[in-house]
N, C-alpha and C positions, 0 to 999 in steps of 0.2 A: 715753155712755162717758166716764168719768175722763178727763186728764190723764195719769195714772200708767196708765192700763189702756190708755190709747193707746199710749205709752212701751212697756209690756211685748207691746204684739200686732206692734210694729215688730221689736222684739229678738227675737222668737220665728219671725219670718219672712224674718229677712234671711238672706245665705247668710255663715253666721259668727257669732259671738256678741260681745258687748261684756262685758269685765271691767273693771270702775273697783276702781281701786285708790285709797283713802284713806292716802295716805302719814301725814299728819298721827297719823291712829288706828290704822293698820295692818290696816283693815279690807275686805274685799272686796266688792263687791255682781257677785255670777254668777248667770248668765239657765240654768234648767232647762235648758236646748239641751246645757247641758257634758255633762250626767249622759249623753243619749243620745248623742253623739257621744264618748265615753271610757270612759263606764261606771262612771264613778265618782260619789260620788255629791256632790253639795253642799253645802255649809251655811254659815252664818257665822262658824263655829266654824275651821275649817278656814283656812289661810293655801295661797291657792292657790297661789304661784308654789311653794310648799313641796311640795303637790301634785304641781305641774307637772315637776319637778327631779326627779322619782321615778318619772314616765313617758316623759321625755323620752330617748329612744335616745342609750347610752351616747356615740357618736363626735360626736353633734350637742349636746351639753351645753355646753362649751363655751366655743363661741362664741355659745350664749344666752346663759350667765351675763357674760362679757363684753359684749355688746352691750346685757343687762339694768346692770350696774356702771354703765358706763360714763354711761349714762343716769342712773342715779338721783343720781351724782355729779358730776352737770352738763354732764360733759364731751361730750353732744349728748341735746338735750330732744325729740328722736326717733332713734328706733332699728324697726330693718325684718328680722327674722331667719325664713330657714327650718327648719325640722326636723322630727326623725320622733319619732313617738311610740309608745309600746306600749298599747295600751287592753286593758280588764280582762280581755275576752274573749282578747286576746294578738292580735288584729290590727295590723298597722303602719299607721299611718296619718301623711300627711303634711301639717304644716300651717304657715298661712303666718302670722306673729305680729306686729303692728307695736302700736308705743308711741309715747305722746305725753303728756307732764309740763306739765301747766297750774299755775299758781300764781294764787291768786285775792287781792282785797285785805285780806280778812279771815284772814289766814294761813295758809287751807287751801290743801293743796298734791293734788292728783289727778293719776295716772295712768291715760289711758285709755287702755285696749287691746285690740283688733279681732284676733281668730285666727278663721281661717276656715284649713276643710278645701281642701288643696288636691291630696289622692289622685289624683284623677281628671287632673288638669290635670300633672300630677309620670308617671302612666303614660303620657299620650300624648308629653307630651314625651320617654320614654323609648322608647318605639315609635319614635317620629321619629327621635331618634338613632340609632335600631338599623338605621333602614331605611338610614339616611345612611353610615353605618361598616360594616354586615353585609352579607354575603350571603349573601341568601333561600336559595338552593338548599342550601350546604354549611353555613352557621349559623359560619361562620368571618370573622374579619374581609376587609375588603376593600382595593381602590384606594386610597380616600382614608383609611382610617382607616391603614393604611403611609405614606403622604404623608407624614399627621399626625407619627408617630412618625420619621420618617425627617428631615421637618425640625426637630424636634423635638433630636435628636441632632447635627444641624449648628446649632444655636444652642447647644449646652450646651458650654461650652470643655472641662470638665473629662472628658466623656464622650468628643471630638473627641480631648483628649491620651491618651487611651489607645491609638488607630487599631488595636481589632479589629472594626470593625462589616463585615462579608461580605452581600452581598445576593447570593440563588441565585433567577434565573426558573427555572420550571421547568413547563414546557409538554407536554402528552400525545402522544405521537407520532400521528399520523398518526389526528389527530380526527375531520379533515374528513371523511375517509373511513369511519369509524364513524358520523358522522351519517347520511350517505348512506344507509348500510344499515339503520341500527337505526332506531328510534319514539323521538319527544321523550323520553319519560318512561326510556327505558332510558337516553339520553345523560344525563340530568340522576343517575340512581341510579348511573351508572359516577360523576360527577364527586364525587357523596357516596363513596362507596367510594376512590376517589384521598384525598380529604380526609383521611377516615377511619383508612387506613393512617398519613398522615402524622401526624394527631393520637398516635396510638398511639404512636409510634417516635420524637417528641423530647422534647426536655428544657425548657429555658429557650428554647427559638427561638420565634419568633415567624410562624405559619401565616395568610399570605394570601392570598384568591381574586383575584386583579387582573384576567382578563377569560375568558370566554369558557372552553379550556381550561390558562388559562394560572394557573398558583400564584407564591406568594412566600417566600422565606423570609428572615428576617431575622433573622441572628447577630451578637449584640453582642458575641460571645467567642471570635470566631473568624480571627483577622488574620492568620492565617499560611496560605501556600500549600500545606502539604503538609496541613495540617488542612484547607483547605479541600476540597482534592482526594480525601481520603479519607471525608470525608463526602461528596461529591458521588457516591463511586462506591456508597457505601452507599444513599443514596438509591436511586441507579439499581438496583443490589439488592432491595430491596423489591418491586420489578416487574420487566419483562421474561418474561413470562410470560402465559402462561394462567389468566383468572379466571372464576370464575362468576357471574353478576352477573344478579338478574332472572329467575333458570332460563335464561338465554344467556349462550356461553361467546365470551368475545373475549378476544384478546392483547395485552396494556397495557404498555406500555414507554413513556418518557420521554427526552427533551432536556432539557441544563440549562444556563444562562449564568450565571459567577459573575464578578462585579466587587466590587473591595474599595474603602476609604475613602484615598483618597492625597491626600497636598497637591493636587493637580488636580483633584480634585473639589469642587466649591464649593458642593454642596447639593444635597437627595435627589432632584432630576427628575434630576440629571445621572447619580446612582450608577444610576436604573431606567433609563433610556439605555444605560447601557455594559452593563446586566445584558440588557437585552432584545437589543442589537446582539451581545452573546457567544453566545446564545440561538439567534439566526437563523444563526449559523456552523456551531454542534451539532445546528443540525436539516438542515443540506447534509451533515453527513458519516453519516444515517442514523440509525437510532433506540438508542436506549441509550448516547449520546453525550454529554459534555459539553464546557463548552471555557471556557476564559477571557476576560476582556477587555483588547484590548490595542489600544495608543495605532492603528496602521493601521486598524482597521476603522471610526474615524472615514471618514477619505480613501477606506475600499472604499465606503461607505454611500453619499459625496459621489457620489462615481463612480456607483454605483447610481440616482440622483435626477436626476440629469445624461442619463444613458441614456436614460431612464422618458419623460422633458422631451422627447428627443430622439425618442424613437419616435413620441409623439405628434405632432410635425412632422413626422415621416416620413410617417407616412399621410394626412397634408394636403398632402405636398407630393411625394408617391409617389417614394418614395425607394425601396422596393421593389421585386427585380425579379426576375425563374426564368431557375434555369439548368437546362438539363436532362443529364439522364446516359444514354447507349444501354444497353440490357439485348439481348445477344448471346445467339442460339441456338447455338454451334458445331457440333452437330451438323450443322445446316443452311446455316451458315454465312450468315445474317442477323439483321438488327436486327429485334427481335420486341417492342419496348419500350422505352418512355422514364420515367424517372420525372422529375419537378418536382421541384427545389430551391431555396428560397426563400435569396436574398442580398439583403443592405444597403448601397444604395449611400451609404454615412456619410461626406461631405465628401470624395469624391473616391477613399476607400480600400471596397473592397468584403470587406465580414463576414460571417463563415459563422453558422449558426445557435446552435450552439454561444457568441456571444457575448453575444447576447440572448433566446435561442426561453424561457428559464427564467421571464426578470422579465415578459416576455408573456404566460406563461401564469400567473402570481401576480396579475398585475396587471388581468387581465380581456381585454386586449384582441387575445388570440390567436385570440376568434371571428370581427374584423374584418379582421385579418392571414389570418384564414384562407378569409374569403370572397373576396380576395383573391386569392389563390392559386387555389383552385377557379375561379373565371374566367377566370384569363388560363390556366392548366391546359388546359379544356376549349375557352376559344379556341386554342390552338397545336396541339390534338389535330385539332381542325377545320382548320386548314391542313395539318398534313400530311397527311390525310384527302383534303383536295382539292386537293394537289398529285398524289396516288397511291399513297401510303402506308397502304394501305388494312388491311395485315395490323399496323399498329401502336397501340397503346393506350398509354392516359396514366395512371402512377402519381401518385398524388397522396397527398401523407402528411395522417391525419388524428388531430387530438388527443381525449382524450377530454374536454374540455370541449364541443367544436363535439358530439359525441355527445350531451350533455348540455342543448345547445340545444333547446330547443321549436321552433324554426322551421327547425332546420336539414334536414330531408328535404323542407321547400315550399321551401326556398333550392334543393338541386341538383336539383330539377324543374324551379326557373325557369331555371336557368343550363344543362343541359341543352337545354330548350325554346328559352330564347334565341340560343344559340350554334350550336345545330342539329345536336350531334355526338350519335351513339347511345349509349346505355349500356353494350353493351359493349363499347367503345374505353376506356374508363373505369376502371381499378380502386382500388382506398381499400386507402392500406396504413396499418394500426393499431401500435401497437409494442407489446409482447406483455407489458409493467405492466397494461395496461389489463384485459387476461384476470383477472389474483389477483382485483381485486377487479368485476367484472361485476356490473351490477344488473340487473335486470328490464326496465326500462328500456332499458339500452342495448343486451342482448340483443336486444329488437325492434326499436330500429333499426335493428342488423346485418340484420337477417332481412328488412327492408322494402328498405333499399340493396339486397341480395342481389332480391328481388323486381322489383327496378326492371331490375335486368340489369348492373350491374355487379359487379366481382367481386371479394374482400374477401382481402386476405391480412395475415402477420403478420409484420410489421418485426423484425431483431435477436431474430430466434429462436435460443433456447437461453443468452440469458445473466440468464433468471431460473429461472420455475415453469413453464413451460406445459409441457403429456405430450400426444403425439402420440393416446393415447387419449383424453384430453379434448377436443382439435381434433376429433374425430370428430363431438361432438352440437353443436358450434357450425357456423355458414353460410360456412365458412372453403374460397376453393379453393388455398389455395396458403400458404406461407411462405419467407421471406428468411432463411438462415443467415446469423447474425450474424459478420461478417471478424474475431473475436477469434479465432475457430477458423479462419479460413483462413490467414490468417499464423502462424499453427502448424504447417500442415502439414508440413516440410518438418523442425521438430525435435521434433513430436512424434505416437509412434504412439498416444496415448490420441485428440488430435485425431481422429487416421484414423479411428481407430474409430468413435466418434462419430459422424463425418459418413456414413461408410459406413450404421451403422445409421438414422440420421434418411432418407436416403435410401430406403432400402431399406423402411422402414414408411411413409414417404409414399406410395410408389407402391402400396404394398398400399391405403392410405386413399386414394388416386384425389387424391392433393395433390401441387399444382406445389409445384417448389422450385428456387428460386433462391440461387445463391451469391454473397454479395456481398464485394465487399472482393478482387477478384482482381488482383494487381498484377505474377506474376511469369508464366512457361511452367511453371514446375514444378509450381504451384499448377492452374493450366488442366489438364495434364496428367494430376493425380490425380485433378482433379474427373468428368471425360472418364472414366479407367479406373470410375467408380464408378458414371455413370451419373447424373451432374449437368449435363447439358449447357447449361442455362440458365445464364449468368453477367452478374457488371454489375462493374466494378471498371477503374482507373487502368491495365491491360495496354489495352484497349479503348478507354478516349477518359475523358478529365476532363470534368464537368460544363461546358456551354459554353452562350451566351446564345442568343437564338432566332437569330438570325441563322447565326451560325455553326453551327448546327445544321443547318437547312438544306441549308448547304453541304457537312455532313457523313454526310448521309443520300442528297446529291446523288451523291456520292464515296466511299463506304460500304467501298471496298475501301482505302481510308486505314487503316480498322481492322485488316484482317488483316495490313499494312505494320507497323502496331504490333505485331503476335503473332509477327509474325517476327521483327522487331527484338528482342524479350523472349528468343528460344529462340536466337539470335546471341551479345547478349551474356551468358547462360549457359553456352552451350557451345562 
């Protein structure tokens, strides 16, 4: 084999082709490889870069010909440019070009130049972008690619003097709870469909997926409050409703936190800060809510993180402790039950649940708090069990996460077993959220608790959905009317009502019922005429520590000394 035949089987196999250009003649020497990589054909006749300028993608011209100038005018004796090209067939193809101008001593002057295909290597790196800025599921951008654009706008002064940039989170209401129920694949086609609407419904805004079911949107034209607010409520518009989705029908409503661009903001992690912290505000007041951001809910947030720090020392350093509260028969005039209330003893001042029971249960660790409770519970049931308190049982409130635990019904076999009190001393009060949405699941828990032998009722009955005909195919012996109805009684007759009829269908459904909240005689009084005689409320005794309990199951007739003091100073 030739010299020259060796020459042309190298050029004909490498990945790319070599064009020498004879400056001096103006002549080209091109390797066949052009014609099947372009489709065009070859010859010596032809001036290739002339060619070349004729397939080269209009937006990428350019800066070939400049970086070709620039070169052949000395001012750099290489040049490295990419571009797209259109080949005959009308395929785009992308390829990478570099140059290099030799000057020899016999006055020839050559440019050599190396283009190789570089399509393939231009698509994954485009894939890679895409994965890096997109998200898979909605095909909308993401996190980082809002980052992008958001610092992006805090570096550009002139964009920054304008101050209408608005950032909206805007999170699905009550997600979690749609996961629980529905299959991956329907959560992932609600979060398209969320998407979906939004694509449809704006203009110039900018639609981000940033986590989970949380969205983004980012208005560059929107710096004023009453535009922002009235977009927000549009949004919220859009949903709030019944959709169909998958051939299943679920109800999609939204939260939304909107923070603007102010001098105090010094750059985009800080504005998705204030947009996420306005976020977590509109999802406390309920679904279809939005809310702003403003300077205190730094300090709530701190405060929040402070707490969080603190509960976790508190269960290392049992800062936890039960008070219990008597539940009165009047009719028979005894204590027929206690229930457990969990307090914190926080640096000397003691907290009702109400101050923490929320960030505990967000935060995970209301199942440890709550094994907790079920212990020292069922040990004080077992004392007063073996003092002789034999006709009394122990309420214990349970969340629906502990429900949700895999180990929680081998947890109260063991605590039962260990502490040695029976099951039905026992009862589990649930609070009546947990009914709307019931799974499969925690229905068989109910029914295995209920198997065990204690006995399940429902907390703050009546201040949402439950129907006393639904209570019927559930393992439920009893319910707690909730005291928003009982400190009504006395100004109002829809109350009475009410409670008369809840009464009166419990006992048809073979259901205790308990009144709770009973603070005055007159309240005692109407409950009694109706045929409510179970009661637990502040006329009777305030939630008090074990000790003092004791002393008030010792002295039991302290309670009716209350009911009389109550009907004293009424009348």
């Amino acid at each position: 084999m030739s010299i020259e035949e060796q020459r042309n089987f190298i050029l004909d196999n490498i990945n790319g082709i070599i064009v020498k250009w004879d400056m001096s003649s103006n002549k080209f020497a091109v390797p066949k490889l052009w014609e099947s990589m372009t489709g065009y054909v070859v010859s010596e006749e032809i001036n290739f870069f002339g060619q070349l300028k004729k397939i080269i993608c209009s937006e990428d011209l350019g800066k070939f010909m400049n970086a070709l100038k620039e070169s052949v005018h000395k001012k750099a004796d290489y040049f490295e440019c990419e571009y797209k090209i259109k080949t005959k067939s009308g395929k785009i193809k992308w390829m990478l070009h570099k140059g290099k101008i030799f000057d020899y001593s016999k006055g020839q002057t050559l440019m050599i130049n190396y283009i190789s295909d570089i399509t393939d290597k231009k698509i994954y790196e485009s894939e890679i972008r895409y994965l890096a800025y997109y998200d898979i599921t909605t095909n909308i951008p993401n996190k980082l690619f809002m980052t992008v654009k958001l610092n992006k706008f805090f570096n550009d002064a002139s964009l920054k003097s304008k101050r209408n940039l608005v950032l909206f989170y805007i999170c699905i209401y009550n997600f979690e709870k749609i996961k629980d129920v529905y299959r991956q694949d329907f959560e992932e086609a609600l979060l398209k469909k969320v998407s979906d609407i939004f694509k449809n419904n704006l203009n110039n805004e900018i639609l981000c997926k940033v986590e989970d079911s949380k969205f983004a949107i980012i208005d560059y034209s929107c710096g004023d409050v009453e535009k922002a607010r009235l977009k927000a409520e549009y949004f919220l518009s859009l949903f709030n409703k019944m959709m169909e989705i998958d051939g299943e029908k679920v109800f999609v409503a939204l939260n939304i936190g909107i923070s603007f661009y102010t001098d105090g903001v010094i750059n985009g992690d800080k504005m998705m800060r204030n947009s996420d912290m306005a976020l977590m505000k509109a999802k406390k007041l309920g679904k279809n809510q939005y809310e702003f951001y403003e300077e205190k809910m730094n300090v709530e947030i701190m405060d929040r993180v402070k707490i969080e720090n603190d509960l976790v020392k508190a269960i290392v350093n049992k800062e936890f402790i039960l008070y219990y509260q008597p539940q009165v028969d009047i009719d028979k005039m005894e204590i027929y039950g206690l229930e457990a209330l969990i307090r914190w003893n926080y640096n000397g001042t003691i907290k009702f649940p109400s101050y923490f029971i929320d960030i505990v249960e967000q935060n995970g660790m209301i199942n440890e708090i709550g094994k907790f409770v079920l212990y020292e519970a069922f040990v004080q049931a077992k004392r007063c069990n073996d003092l002789g308190y034999e006709k009394i049982y122990m309420s214990v409130n349970i969340s629906k996460k502990q429900l949700e635990e895999d180990s929680f019904l081998d947890f109260v076999d063991f605590v039962l077993k260990n502490t040695g009190i029976k099951a039905n001393y026992i009862c589990f009060e649930i609070t009546e959220r947990i009914l709307i949405d019931l799974s499969e699941k925690m229905l068989s828990v109910l029914s295995k608790i209920k198997d065990m032998g204690i006995k399940i009722f429902i907390d703050d009955f009546g201040t949402k959905y439950s129907s006393l005909n639904y209570l019927k195919d559930l393992p439920i012996d009893g319910i707690k009317i909730d005291k928003s109805f009982i400190c009504n009684i006395q100004n109002c007759e829809k109350s009475k009502m009410i409670l008369k009829s809840i009464v009166n269908l419990a006992g048809d459904l073979n259901i205790e019922v308990i009144a709770e909240g009973v603070e005055t005689y007159e309240q005692l009084k109407f409950l009694k005429s109706i045929k409510c005689n179970k009661m637990q409320g502040y006329i009777f005794s305030r939630p008090v520590d074990s000790e003092k309990l004791i002393k008030n199951l010792k002295n039991s007739y302290e309670i009716w000394d209350n009911i009389s003091e109550s009907y004293n100073k009424e009348n």
